[in-house]
C-alpha positions as CSV (number, residue, x, y, z in Angstrom):
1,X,45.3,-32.1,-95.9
2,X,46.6,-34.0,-99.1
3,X,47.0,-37.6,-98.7
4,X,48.1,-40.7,-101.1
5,X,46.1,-43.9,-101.4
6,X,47.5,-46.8,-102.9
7,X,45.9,-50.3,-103.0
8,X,47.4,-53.6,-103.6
9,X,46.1,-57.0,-103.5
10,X,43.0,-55.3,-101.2
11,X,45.2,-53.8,-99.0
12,X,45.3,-50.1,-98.7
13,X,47.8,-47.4,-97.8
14,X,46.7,-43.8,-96.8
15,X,49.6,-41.3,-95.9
16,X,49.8,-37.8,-95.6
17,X,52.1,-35.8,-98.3
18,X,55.3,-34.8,-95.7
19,X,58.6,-35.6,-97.0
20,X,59.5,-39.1,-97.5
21,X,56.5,-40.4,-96.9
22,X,56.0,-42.4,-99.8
23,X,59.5,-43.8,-99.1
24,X,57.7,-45.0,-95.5
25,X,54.5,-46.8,-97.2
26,X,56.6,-48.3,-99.8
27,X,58.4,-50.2,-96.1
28,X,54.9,-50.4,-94.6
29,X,53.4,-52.5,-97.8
30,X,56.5,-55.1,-98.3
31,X,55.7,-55.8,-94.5
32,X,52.4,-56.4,-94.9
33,X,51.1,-57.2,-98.5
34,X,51.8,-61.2,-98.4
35,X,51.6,-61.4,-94.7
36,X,48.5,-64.0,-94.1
37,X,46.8,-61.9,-92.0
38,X,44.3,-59.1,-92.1
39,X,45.9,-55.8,-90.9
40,X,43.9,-52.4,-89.7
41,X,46.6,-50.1,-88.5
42,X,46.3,-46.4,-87.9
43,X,49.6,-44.4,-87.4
44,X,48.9,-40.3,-86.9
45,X,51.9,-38.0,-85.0
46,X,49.5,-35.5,-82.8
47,X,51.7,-32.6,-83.2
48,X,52.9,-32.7,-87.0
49,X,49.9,-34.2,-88.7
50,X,51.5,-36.6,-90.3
51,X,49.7,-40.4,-90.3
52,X,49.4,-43.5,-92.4
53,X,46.9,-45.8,-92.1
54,X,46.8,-49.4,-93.7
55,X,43.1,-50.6,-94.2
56,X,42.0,-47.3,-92.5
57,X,38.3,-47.5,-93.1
58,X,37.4,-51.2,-92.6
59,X,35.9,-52.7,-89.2
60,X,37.5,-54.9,-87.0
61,X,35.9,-56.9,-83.7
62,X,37.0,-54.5,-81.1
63,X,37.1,-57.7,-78.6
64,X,38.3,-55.6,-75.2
65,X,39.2,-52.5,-76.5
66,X,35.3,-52.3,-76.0
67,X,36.6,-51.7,-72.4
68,X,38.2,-48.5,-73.4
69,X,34.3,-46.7,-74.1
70,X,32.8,-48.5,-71.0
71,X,35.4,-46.3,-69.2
72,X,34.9,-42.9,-70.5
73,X,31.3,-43.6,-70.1
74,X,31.8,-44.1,-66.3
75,X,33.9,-41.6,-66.0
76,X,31.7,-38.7,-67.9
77,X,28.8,-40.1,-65.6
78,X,31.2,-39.3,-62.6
79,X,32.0,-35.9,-64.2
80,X,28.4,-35.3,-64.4
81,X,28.0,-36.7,-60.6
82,X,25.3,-39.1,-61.9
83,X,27.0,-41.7,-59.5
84,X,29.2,-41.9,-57.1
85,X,32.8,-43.3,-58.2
86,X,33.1,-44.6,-54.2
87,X,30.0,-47.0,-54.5
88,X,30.8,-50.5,-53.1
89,X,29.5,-53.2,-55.6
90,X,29.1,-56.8,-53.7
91,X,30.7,-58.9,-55.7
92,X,29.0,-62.3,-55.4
93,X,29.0,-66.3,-57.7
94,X,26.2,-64.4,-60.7
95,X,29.0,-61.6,-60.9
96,X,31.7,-64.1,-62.1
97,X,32.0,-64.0,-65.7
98,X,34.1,-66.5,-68.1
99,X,38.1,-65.9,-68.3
100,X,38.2,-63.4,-65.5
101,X,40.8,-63.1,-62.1
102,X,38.2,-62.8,-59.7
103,X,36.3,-66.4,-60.7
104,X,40.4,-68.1,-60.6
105,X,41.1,-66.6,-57.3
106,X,37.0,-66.9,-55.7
107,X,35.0,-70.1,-55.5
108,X,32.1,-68.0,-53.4
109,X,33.0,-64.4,-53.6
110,X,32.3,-62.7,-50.7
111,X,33.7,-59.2,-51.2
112,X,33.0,-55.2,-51.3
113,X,34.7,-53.0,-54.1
114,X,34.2,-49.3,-55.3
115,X,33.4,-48.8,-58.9
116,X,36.6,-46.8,-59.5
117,X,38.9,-49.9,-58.2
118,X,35.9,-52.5,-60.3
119,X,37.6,-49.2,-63.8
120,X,40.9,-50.4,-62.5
121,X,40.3,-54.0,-62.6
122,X,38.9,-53.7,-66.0
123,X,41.6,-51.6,-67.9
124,X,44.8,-52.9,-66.0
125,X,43.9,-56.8,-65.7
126,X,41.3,-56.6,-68.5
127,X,38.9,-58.3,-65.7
128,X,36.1,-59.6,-67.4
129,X,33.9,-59.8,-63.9
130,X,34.9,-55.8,-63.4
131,X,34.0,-55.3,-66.6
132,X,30.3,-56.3,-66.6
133,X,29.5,-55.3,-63.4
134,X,30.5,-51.8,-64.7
135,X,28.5,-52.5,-67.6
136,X,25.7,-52.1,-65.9
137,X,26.2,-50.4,-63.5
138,X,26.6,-47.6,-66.1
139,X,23.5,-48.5,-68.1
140,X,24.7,-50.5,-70.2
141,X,24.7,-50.4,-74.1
142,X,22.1,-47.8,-74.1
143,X,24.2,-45.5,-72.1
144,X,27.6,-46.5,-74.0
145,X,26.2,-45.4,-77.4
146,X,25.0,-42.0,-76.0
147,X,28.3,-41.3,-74.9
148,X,29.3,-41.6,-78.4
149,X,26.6,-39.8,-79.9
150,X,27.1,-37.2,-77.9
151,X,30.9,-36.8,-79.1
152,X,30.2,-37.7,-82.2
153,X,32.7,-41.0,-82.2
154,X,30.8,-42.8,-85.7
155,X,32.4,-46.0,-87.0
156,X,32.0,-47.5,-83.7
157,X,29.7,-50.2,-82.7
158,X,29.4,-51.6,-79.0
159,X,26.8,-54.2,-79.0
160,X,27.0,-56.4,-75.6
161,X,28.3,-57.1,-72.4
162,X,31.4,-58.9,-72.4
163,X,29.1,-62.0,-71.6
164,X,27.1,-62.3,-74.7
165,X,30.9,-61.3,-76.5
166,X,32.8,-64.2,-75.6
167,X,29.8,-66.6,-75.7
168,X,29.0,-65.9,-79.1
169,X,32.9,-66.9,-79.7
170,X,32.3,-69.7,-78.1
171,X,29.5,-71.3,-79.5
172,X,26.8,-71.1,-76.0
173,X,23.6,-69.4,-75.7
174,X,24.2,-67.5,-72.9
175,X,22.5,-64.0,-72.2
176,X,23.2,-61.6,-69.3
177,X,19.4,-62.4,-68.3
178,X,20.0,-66.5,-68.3
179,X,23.5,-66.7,-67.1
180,X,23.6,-68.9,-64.1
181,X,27.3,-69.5,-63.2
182,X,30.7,-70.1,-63.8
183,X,30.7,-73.6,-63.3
184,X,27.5,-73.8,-65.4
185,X,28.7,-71.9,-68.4
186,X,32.0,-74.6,-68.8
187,X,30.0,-77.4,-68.2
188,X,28.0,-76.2,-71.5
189,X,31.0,-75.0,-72.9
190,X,32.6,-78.6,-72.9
191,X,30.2,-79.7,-74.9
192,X,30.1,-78.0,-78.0
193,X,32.3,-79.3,-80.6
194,X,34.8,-78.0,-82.6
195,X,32.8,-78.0,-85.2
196,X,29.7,-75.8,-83.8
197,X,32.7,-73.9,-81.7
198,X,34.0,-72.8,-85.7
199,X,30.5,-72.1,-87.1
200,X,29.8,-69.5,-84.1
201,X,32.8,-68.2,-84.6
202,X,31.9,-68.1,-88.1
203,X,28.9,-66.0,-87.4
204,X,30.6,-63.8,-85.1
205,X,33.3,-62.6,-87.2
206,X,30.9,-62.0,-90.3
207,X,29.0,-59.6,-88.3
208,X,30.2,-55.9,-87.0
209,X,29.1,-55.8,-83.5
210,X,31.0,-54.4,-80.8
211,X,33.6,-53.3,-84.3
212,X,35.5,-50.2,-85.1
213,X,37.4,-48.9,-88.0
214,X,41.3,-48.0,-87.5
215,X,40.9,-44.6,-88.2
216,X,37.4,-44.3,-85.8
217,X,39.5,-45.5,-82.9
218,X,42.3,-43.7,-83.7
219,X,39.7,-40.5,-84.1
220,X,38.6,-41.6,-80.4
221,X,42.2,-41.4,-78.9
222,X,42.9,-38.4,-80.4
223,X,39.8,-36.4,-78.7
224,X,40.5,-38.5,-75.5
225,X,44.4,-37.3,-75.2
226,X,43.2,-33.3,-76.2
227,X,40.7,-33.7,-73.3
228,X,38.0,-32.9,-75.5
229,X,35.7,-36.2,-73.7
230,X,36.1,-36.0,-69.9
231,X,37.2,-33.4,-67.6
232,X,40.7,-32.9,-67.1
233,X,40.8,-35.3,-63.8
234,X,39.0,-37.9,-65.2
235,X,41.3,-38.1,-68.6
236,X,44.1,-37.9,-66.0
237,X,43.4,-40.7,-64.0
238,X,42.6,-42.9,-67.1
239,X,45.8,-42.0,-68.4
240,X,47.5,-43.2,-65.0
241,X,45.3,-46.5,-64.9
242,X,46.4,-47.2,-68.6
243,X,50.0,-46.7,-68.1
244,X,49.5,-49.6,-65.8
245,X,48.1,-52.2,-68.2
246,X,49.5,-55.6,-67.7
247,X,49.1,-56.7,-71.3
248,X,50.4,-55.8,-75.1
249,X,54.0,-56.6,-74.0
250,X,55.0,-57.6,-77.3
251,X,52.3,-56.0,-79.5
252,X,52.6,-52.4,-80.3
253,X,55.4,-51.1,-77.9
254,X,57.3,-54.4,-78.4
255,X,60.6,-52.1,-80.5
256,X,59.4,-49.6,-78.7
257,X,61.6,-47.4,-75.9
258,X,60.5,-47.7,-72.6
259,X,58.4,-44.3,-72.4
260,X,55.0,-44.1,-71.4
261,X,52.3,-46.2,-73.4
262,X,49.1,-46.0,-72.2
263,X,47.1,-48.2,-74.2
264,X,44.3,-51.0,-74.0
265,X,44.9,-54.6,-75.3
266,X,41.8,-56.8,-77.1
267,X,42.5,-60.5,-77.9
268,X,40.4,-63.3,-79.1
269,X,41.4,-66.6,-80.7
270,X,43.1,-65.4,-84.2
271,X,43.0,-61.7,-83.1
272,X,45.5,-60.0,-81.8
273,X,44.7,-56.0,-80.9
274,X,46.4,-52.9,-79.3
275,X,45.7,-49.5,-79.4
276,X,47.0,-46.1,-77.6
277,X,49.1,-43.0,-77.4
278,X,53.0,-42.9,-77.1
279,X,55.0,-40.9,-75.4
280,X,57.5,-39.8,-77.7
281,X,61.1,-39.2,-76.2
282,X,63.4,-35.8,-76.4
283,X,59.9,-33.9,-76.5
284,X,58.9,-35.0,-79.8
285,X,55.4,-34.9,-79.1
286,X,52.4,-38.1,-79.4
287,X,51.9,-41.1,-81.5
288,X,48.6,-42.0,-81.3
289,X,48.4,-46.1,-82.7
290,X,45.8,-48.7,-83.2
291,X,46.5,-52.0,-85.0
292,X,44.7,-55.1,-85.5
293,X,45.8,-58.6,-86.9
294,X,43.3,-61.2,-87.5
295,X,44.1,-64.6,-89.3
296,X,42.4,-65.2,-92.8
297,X,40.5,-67.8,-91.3
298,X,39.5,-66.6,-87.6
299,X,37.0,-69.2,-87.0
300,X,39.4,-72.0,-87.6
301,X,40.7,-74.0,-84.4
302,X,42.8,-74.0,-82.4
303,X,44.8,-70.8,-82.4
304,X,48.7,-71.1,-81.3
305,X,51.7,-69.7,-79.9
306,X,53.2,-69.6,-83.1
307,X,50.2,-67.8,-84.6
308,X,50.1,-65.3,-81.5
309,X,53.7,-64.4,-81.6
310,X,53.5,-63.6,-85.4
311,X,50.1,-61.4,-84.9
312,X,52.3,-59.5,-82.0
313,X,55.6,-59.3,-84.2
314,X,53.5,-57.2,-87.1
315,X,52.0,-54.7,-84.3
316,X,55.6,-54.3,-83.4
317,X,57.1,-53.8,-86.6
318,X,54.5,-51.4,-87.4
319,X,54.2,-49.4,-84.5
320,X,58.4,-49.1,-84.8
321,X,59.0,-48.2,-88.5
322,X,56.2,-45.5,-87.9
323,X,58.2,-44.3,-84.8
324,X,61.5,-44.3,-86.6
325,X,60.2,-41.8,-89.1
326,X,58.6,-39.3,-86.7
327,X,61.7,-39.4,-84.6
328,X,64.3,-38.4,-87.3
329,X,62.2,-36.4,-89.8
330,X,60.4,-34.0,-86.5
């Protein structure tokens, strides 16, 4: 398919040659091309062809739309009956993990759940506690990064448990293998300084584990809604668990009609994320979207409301003037 590519102050803009596309990016770059932000956005209509991409083919920290490939590996290992979706996991204090539900609502856990409510937890709450039980559970890395080998999913990079992720943003040496509590990973947490806190973050965000590209993610969803990845009751019940996310109110399906969105969220500090496939009304077909606004300076501290609301606006914008043209040029 032909396609345009303009660049402009190091942003670039890939579209597909439909009509009035070019009109579209021209609107797509005086959004973003002074906006202090990094943008990665990937816009693609499933039924027409028709995309545009903005900064297409550069990495981003996935943050918890890691979650996303921890699920479909679950799931293909329940396809494959290699374990048992009704397991009980005992959830106990070593399974709490920083910024989760379970370690605000338990002081000493004392509670059975099946892995499929633990995928539940994980992709409608974003439950950090779910999610690294599942984690391994499944195998771990080793058994993510088959699952993408074996579809082929490149431009993708999942690197840790959600553990070693957030500690490496927050400036603690913590490993699945040394992790001792809750209470003992904030005691260590409060004493790292700003400072140190911004030089981790430094490291972090220089690096590309647990990164995609735009159009890799986007390349992901669009197997994932064709039902090329898991059978079709697996990809049905995924579909049903992420129509029920909690999050992204504001992000990508902020303009958006009320249709169904099923999407996962990622956030850290200075990063705002959001990717999944629309719903289009009047039949119209898919949209599949992924976008991702990080500041210019992620380590700095402290992020803000202010900062947040911005990072969600963009999505929003985006994900709407994308919308606008599929609806009344299909």
């Amino acid at each position: 398919m032909l396609f345009f590519n303009c660049s402009i102050l190091g942003l670039t803009i890939d579209h597909s040659n439909h009509q009035k596309m070019d009109l579209l990016s021209s609107e797509i770059k005086r959004i973003v091309a002074y906006q202090p932000q990094s943008v990665f956005f990937a816009a693609y209509h499933l039924e027409s062809g028709k995309f545009l991409n903005i900064n297409g083919d550069l990495t981003f920290p996935m943050a918890s739309l890691v979650k996303t490939f921890i699920a479909c590996t679950y799931l293909d290992l329940v396809d494959e009956k290699k374990i048992d979706p009704d397991k009980k996991i005992s959830i106990a204090r070593e399974n709490l993990r920083p910024y989760s539900i379970f370690s605000k609502l338990f002081i000493r856990p004392n509670i059975d759940i099946s892995l499929n409510n633990l995928l539940e937890a994980m992709m409608i709450y974003s439950e950090n506690s779910a999610t690294d039980i599942l984690f391994h559970e499944i195998g771990g890395i080793k058994a993510i990064n088959g699952f993408l080998k074996k579809n082929k999913l490149k431009g993708i990079t999942v690197s840790r448990s959600i553990l070693e992720l957030i500690s490496a943003t927050d400036g603690i040496e913590v490993t699945d293998e040394n992790f001792i509590s809750i209470s003992d990973y904030y005691d260590r947490l409060s004493l790292v300084d700003k400072q140190s806190e911004e030089q981790s973050r430094k490291i972090f965000f220089s690096n590309t584990k647990d990164s995609s590209t735009a159009l890799a993610y986007q390349k992901f969803l669009i197997e994932f809604q064709n039902g090329g990845l898991l059978s079709p009751s697996s990809t049905n019940y995924l579909k049903k668990i992420m129509k029920k996310n909690i999050h992204g109110k504001y992000r990508l399906k902020g303009f958006l009609p009320k249709n169904s969105f099923m999407h996962k969220t990622g956030s850290l500090s200075m990063l705002t994320n959001d990717a999944g496939i629309f719903e289009l009304p009047k039949n119209k077909g898919h949209l599949i979207l992924v976008g991702s606004v990080l500041e210019r300076k992620p380590y700095r501290m402290p992020d803000s409301n202010e900062f947040i609301e911005k990072r969600d606006d963009l999505l929003a914008i985006l994900a709407k003037t994308f919308y606008d043209y599929i609806l009344f040029t299909e």
